[in-house]
Backbone and ligand atoms as CSV (ligand in chain L), in Angstrom:
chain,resi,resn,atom,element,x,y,z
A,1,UNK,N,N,284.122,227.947,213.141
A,1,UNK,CA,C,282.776,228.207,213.683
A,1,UNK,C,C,281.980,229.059,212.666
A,2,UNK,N,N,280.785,228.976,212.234
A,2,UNK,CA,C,280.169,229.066,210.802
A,2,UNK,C,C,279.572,230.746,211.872
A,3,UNK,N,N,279.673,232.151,210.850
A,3,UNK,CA,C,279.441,233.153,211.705
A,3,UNK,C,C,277.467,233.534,211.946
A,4,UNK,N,N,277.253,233.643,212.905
A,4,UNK,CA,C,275.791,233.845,213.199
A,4,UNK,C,C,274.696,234.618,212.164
A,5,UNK,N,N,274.016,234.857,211.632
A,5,UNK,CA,C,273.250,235.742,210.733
A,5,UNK,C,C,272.955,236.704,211.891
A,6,UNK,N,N,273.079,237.276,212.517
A,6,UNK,CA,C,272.712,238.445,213.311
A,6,UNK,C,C,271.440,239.314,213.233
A,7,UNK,N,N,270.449,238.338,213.101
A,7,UNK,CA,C,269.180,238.747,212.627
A,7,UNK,C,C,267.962,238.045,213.375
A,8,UNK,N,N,267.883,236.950,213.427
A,8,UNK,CA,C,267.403,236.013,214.387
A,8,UNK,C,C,267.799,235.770,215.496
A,9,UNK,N,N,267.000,236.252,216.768
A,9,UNK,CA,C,267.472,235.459,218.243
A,9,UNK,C,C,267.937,234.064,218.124
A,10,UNK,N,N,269.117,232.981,217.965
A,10,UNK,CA,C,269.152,231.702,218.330
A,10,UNK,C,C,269.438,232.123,219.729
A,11,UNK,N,N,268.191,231.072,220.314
A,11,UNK,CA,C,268.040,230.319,221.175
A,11,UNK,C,C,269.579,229.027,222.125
A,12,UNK,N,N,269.770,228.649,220.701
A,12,UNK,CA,C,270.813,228.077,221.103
A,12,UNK,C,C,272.343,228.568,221.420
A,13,UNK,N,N,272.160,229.806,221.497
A,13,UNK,CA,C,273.764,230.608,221.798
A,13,UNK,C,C,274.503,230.248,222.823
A,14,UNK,N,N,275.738,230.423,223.331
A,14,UNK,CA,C,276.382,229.812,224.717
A,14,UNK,C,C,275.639,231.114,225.715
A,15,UNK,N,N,275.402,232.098,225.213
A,15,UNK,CA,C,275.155,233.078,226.151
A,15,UNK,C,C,273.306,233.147,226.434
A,16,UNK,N,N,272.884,232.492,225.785
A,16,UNK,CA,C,271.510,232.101,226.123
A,16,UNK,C,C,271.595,230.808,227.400
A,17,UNK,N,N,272.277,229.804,226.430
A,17,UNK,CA,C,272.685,228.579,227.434
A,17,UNK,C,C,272.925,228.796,228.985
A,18,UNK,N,N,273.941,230.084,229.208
A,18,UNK,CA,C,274.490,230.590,230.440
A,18,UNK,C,C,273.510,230.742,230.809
A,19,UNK,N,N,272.591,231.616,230.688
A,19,UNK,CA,C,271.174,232.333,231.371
A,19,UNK,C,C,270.416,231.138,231.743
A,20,UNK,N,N,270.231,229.800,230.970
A,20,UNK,CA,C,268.878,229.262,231.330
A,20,UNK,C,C,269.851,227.820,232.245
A,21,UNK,N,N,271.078,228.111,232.807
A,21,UNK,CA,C,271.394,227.941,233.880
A,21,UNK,C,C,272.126,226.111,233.398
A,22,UNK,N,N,272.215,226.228,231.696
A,22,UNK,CA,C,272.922,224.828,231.213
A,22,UNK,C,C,274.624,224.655,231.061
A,23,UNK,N,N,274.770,225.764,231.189
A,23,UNK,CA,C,276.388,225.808,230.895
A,23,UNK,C,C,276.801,226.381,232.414
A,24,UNK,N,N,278.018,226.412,232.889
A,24,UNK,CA,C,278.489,227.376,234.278
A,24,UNK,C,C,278.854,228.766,233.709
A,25,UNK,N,N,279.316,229.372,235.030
A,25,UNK,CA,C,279.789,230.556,234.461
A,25,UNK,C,C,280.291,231.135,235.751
A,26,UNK,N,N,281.596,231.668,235.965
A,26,UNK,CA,C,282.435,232.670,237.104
A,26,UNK,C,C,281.219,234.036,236.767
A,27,UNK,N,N,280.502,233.781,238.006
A,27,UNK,CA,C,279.125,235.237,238.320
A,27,UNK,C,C,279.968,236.028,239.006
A,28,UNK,N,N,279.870,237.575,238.518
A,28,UNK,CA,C,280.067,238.837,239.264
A,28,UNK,C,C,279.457,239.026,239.671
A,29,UNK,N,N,278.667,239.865,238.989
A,29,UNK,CA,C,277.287,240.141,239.300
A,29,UNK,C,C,275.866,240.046,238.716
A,30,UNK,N,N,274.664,239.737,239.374
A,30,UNK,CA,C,273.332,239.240,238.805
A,30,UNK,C,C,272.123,240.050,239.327
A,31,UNK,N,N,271.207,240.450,238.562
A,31,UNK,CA,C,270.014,241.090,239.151
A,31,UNK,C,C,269.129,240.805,238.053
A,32,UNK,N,N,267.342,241.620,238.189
A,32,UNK,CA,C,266.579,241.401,237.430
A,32,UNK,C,C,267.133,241.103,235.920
A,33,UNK,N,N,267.863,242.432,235.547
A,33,UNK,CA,C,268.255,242.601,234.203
A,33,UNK,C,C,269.222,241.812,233.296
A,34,UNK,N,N,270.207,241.598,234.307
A,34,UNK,CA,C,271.154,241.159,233.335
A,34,UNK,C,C,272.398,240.262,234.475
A,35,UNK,N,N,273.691,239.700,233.671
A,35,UNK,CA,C,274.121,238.809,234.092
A,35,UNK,C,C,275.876,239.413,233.719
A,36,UNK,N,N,276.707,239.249,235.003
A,36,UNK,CA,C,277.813,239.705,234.297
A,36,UNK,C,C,278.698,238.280,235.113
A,37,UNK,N,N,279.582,237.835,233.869
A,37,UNK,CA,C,280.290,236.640,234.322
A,37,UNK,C,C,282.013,236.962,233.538
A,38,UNK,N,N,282.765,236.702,234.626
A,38,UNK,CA,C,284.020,236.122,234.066
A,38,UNK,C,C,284.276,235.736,232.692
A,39,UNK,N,N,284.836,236.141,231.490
A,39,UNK,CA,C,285.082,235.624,230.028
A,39,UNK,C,C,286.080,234.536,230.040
A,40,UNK,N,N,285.662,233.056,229.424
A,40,UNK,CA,C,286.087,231.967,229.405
A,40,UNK,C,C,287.825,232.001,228.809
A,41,UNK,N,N,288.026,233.171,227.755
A,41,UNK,CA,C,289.502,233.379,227.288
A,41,UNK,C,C,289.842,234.590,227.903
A,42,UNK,N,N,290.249,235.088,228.698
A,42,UNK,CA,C,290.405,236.274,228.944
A,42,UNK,C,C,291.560,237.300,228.367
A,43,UNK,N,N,291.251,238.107,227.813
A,43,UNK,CA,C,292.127,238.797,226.887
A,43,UNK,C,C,292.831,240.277,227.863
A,44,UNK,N,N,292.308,239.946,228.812
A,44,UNK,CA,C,293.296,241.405,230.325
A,44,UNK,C,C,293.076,240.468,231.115
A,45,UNK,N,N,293.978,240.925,232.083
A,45,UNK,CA,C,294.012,240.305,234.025
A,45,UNK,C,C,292.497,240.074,234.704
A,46,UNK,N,N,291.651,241.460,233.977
A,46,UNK,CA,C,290.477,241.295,234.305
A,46,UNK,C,C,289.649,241.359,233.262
A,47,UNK,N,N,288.630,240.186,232.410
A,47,UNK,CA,C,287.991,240.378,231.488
A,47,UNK,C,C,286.304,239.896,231.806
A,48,UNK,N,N,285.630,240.465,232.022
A,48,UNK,CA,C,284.025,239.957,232.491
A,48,UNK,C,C,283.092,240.587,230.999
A,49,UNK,N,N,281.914,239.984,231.046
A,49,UNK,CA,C,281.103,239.864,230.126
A,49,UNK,C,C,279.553,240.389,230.870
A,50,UNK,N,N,278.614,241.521,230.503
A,50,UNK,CA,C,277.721,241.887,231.119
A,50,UNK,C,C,276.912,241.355,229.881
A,51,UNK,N,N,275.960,240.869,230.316
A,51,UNK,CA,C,274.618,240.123,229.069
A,51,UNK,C,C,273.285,240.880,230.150
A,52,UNK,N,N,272.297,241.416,228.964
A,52,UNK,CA,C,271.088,241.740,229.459
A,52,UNK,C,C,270.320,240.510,229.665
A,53,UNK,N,N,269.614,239.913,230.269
A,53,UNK,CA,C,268.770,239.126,230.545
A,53,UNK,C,C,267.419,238.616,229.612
A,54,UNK,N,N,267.709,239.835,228.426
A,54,UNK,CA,C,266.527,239.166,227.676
A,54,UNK,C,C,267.240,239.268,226.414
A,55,UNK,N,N,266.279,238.710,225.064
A,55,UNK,CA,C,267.031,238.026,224.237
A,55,UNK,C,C,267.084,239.013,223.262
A,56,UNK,N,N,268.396,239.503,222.765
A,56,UNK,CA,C,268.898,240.611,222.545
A,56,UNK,C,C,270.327,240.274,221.464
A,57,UNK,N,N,270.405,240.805,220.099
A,57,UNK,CA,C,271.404,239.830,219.362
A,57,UNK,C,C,272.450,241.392,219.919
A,58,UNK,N,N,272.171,242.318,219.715
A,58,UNK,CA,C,273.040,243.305,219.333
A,58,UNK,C,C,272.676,244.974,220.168
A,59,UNK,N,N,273.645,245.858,220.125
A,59,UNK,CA,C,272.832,246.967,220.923
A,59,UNK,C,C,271.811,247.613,219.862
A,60,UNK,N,N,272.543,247.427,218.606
A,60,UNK,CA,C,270.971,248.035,218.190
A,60,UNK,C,C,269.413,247.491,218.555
A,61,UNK,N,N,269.624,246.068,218.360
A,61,UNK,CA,C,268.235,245.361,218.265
A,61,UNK,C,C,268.275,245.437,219.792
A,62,UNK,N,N,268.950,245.778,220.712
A,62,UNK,CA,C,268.653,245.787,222.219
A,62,UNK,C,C,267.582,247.517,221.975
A,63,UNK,N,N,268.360,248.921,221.728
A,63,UNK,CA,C,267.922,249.821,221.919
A,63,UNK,C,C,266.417,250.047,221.209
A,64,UNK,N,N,266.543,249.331,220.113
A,64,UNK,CA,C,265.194,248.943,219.517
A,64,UNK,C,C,264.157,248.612,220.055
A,65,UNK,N,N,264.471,247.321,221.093
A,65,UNK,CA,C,263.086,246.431,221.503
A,65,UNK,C,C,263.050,246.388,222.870
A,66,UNK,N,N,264.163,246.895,223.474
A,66,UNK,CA,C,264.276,246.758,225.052
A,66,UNK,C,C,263.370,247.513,225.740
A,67,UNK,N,N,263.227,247.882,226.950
A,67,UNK,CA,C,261.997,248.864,227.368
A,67,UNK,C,C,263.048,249.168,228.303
A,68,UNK,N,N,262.378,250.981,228.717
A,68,UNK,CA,C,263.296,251.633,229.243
A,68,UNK,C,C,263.893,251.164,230.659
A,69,UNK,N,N,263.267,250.476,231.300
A,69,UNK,CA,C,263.365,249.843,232.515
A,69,UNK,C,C,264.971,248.773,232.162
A,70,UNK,N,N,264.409,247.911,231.087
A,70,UNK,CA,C,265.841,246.770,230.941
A,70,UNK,C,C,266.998,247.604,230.212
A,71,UNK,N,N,266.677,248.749,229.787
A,71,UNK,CA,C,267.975,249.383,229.059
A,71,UNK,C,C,268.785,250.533,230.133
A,72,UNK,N,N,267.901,250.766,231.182
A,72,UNK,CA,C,268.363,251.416,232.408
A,72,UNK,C,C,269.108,250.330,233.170
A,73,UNK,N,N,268.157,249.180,233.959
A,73,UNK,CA,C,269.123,248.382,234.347
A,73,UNK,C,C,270.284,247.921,234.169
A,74,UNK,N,N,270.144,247.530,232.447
A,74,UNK,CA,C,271.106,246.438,232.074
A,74,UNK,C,C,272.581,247.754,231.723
A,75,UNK,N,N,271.933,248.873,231.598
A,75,UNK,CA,C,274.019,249.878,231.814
A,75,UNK,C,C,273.832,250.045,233.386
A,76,UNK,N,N,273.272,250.138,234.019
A,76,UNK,CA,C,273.133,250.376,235.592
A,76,UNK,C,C,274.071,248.997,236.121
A,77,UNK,N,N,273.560,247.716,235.476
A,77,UNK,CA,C,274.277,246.510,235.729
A,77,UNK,C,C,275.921,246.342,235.691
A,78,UNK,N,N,276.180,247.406,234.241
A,78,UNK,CA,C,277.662,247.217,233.994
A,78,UNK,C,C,278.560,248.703,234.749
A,79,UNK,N,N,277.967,249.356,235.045
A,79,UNK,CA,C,278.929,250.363,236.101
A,79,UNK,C,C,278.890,249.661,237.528
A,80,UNK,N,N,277.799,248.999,237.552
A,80,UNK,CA,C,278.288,248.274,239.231
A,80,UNK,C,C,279.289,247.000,239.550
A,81,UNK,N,N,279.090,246.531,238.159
A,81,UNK,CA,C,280.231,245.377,237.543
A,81,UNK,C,C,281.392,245.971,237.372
A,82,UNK,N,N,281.645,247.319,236.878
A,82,UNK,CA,C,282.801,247.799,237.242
A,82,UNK,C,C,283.401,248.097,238.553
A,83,UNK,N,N,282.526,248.913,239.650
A,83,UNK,CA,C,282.677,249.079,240.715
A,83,UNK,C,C,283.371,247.759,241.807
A,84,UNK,N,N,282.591,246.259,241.651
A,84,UNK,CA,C,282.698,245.267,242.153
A,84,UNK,C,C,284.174,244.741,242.012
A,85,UNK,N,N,284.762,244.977,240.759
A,85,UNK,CA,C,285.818,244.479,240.375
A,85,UNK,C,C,287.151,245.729,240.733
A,86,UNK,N,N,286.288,246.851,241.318
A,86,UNK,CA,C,287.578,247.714,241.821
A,86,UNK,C,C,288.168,248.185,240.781
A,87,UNK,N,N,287.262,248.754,239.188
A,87,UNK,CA,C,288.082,248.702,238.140
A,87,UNK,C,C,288.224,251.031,238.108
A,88,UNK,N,N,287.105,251.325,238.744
A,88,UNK,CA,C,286.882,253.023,238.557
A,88,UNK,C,C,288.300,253.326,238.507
A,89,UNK,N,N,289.070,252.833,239.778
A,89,UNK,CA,C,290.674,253.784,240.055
A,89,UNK,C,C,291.304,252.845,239.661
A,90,UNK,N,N,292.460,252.510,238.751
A,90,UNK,CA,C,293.029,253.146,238.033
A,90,UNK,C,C,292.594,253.467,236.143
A,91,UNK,N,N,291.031,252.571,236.063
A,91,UNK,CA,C,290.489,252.599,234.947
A,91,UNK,C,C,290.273,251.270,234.128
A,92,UNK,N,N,289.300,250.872,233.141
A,92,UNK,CA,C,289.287,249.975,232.600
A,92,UNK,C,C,288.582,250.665,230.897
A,93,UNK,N,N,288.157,249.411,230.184
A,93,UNK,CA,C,287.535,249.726,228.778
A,93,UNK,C,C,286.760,248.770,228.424
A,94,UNK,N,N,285.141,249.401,228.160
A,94,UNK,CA,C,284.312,248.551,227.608
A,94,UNK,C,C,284.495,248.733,226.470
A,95,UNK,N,N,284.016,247.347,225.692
A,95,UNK,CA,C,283.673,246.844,224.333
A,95,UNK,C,C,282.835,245.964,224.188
A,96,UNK,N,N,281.818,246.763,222.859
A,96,UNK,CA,C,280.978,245.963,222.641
A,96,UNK,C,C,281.013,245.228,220.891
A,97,UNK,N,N,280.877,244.861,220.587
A,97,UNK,CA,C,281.315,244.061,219.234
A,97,UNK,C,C,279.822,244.151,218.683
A,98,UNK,N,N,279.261,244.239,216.904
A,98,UNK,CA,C,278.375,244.252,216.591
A,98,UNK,C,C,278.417,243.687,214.969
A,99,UNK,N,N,278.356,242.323,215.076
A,99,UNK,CA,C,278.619,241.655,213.444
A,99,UNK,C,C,279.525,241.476,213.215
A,100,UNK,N,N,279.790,241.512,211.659
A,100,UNK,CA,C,281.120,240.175,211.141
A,100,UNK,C,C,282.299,241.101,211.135
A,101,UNK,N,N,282.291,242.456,210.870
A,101,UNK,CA,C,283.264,243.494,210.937
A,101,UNK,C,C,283.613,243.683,212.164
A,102,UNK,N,N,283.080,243.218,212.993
A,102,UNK,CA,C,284.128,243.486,214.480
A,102,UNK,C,C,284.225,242.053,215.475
A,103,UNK,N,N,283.729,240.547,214.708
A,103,UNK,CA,C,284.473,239.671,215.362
A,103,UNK,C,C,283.370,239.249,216.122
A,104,UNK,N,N,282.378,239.607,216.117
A,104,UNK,CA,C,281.326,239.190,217.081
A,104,UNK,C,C,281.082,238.092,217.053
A,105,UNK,N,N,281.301,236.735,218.254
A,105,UNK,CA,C,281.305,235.644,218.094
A,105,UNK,C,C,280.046,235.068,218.521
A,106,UNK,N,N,279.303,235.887,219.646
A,106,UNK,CA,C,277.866,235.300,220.231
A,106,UNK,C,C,277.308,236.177,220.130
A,107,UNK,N,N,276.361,235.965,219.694
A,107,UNK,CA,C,274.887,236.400,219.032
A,107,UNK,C,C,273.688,237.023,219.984
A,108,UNK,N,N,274.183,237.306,221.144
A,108,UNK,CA,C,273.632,237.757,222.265
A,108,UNK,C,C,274.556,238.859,223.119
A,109,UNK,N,N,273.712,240.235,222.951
A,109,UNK,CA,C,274.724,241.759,223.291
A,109,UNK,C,C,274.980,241.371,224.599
A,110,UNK,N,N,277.002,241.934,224.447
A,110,UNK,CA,C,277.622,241.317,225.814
A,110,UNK,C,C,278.674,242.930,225.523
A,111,UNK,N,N,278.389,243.170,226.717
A,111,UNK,CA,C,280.082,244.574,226.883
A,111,UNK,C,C,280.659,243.391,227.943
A,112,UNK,N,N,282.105,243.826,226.767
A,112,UNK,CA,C,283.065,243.267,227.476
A,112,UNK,C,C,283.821,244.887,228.768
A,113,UNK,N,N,284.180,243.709,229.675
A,113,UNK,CA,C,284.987,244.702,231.218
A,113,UNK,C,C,286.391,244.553,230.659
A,114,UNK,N,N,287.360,245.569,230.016
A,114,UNK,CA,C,288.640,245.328,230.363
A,114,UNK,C,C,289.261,245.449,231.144
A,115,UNK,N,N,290.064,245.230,232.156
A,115,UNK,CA,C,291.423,246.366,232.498
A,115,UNK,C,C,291.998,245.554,233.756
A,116,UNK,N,N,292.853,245.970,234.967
A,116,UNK,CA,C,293.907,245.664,235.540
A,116,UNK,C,C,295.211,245.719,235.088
A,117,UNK,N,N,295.205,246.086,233.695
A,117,UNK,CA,C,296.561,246.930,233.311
A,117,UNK,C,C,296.429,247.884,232.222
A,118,UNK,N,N,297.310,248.938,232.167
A,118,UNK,CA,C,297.341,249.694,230.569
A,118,UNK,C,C,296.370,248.697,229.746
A,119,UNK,N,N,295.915,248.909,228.991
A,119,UNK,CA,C,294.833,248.025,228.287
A,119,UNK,C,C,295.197,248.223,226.577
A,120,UNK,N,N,296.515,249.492,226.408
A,120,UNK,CA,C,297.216,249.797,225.253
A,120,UNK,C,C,296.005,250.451,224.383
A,121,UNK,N,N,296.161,250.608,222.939
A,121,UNK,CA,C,295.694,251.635,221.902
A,121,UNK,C,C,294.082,251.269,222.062
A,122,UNK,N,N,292.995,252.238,221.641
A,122,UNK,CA,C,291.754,251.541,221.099
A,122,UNK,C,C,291.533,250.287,220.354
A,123,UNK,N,N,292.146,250.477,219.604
A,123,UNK,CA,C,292.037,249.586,218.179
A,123,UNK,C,C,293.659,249.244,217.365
A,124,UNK,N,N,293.599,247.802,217.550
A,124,UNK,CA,C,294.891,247.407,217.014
A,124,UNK,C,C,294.642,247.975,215.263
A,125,UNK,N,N,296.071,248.166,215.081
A,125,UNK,CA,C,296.807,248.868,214.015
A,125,UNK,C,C,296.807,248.236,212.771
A,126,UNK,N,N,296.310,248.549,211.667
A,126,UNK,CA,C,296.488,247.609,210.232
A,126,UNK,C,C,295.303,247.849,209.438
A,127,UNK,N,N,294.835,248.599,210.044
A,127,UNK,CA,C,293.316,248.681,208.961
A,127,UNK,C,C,293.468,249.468,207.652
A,128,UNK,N,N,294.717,250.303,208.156
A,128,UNK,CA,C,295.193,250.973,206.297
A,128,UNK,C,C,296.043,249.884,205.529
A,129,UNK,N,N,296.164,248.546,206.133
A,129,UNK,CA,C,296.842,248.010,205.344
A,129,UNK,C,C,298.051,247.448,205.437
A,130,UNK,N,N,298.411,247.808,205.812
A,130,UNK,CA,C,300.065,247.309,206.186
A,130,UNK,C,C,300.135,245.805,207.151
A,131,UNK,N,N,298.920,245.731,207.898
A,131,UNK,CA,C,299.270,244.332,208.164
A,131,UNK,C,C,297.714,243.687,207.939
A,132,UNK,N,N,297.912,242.520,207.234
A,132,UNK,CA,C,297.204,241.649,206.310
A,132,UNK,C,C,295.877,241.195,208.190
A,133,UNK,N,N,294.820,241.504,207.510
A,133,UNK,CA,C,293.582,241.309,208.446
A,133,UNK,C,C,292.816,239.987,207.953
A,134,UNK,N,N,292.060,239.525,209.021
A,134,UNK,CA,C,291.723,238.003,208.071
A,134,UNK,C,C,290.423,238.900,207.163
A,135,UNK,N,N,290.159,237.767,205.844
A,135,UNK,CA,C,288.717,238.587,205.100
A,135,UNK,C,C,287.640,238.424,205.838
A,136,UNK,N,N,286.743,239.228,206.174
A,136,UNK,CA,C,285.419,238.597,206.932
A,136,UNK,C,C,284.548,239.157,206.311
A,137,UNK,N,N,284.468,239.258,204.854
A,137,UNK,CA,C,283.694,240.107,204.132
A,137,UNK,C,C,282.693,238.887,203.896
L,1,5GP,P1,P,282.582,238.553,220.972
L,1,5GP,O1,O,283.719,238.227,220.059
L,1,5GP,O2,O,281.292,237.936,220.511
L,1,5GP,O3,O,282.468,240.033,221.239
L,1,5GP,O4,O,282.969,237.938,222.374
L,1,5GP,C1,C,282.521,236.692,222.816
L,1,5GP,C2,C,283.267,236.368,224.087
L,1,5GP,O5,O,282.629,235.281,224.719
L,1,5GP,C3,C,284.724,235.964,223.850
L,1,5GP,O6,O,285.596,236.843,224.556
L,1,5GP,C4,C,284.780,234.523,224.385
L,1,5GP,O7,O,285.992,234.218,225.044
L,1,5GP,C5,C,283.595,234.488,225.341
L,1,5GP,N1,N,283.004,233.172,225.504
L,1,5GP,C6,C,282.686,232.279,224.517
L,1,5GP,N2,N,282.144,231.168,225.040
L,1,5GP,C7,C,282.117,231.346,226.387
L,1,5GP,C8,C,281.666,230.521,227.469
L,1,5GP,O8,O,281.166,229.403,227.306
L,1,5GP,N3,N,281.809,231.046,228.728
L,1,5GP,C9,C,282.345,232.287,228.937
L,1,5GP,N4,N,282.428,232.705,230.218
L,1,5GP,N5,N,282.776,233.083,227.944
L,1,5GP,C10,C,282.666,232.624,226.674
C-alpha cells in the first residue's frame, strides 16, 4: 500500500469513505463531532477507532484548523467511547499514530481504544537495535 503524503486531505481515505456512509462499520458511538467504530483487525479483545467528523489528516492539522467546539467534542467523544465499552475499571490505552515513523496507515486522525486485557509495554522493544525494524525512512 503506497504510504499517504500526509499533507493533503484525500478525500478518498477508507475513513472518509466510513463517514460519507460508503463502506460499513461496527458503530459505538456517533454524535455531531465524530464517529467511533469497531477496528476491522483488531489488535486487543477490545480495539475501536474514534474519527472526528471533519476532514482532519493528523492531530496536529486537527489542533491547527479544528474550532474549539469540534476539538472539545471530538475528546469528549472518545472518553464516552471509553465509558460505553466498560473500559474506565480495569483500564485501557489510547493511541494515536502521526506519519511514516509510527505506521500511520489512514490519513484521517483516528485514537485508537485499547484494552480488555494487560495491553503489555508502551512501545514494543528494538528501537536501539537489536531487533531489525522495517525501513520507513
Ligand atoms: P493506523 O495505522 O493508521 O494508526 O491505523 C489504521 C487502523 O484502521 C488499523 O488498525 C486498521 O486495522 C484500521 N482499518 C483499516 N481499514 C479499515 C476499515 O475499512 N474498517 C475498519 N473498521 N477499520 C479499518
Amino acid at each position: 500500500m503506497p504510504m499517504p503524503d500526509f499533507k493533503t486531505y484525500d478525500d478518498s481515505n477508507i475513513f472518509a469513505m466510513i463517514l460519507r456512509g460508503e463502506i460499513p462499520n461496527k458503530t459505538v458511538y456517533e454524535d455531531d463531532h465524530a464517529l467511533a467504530f469497531h477496528d476491522i483487525n483488531p489488535q486487543a479483545p477490545v480495539h475501536v477507532l474514534v474519527i472526528p467528523k471533519g476532514k482532519y489528516i493528523s492531530m496536529v492539522d486537527f489542533t491547527a484548523k479544528a474550532s474549539d467546539a469540534e476539538i472539545a467534542g471530538f475528546f469528549r467523544a472518545v472518553g464516552k467511547t471509553a465509558e460505553i465499552l466498560d473500559l474506565p475499571d480495569p483500564g485501557y490505552r489510547l493511541l494515536v499514530n502521526h506519519g511514516p515513523h509510527s505506521h500511520q496507515e489512514v490519513p484521517h486522525l483516528h485514537v485508537h481504544i485499547f484494552g480488555g486485557k494487560h495491553v503489555g509495554p508502551l512501545l514494543m522493544r528494538g528501537w536501539e537495535g537489536k531487533i531489525k525494524m522495517p525501513n520507513m525512512d
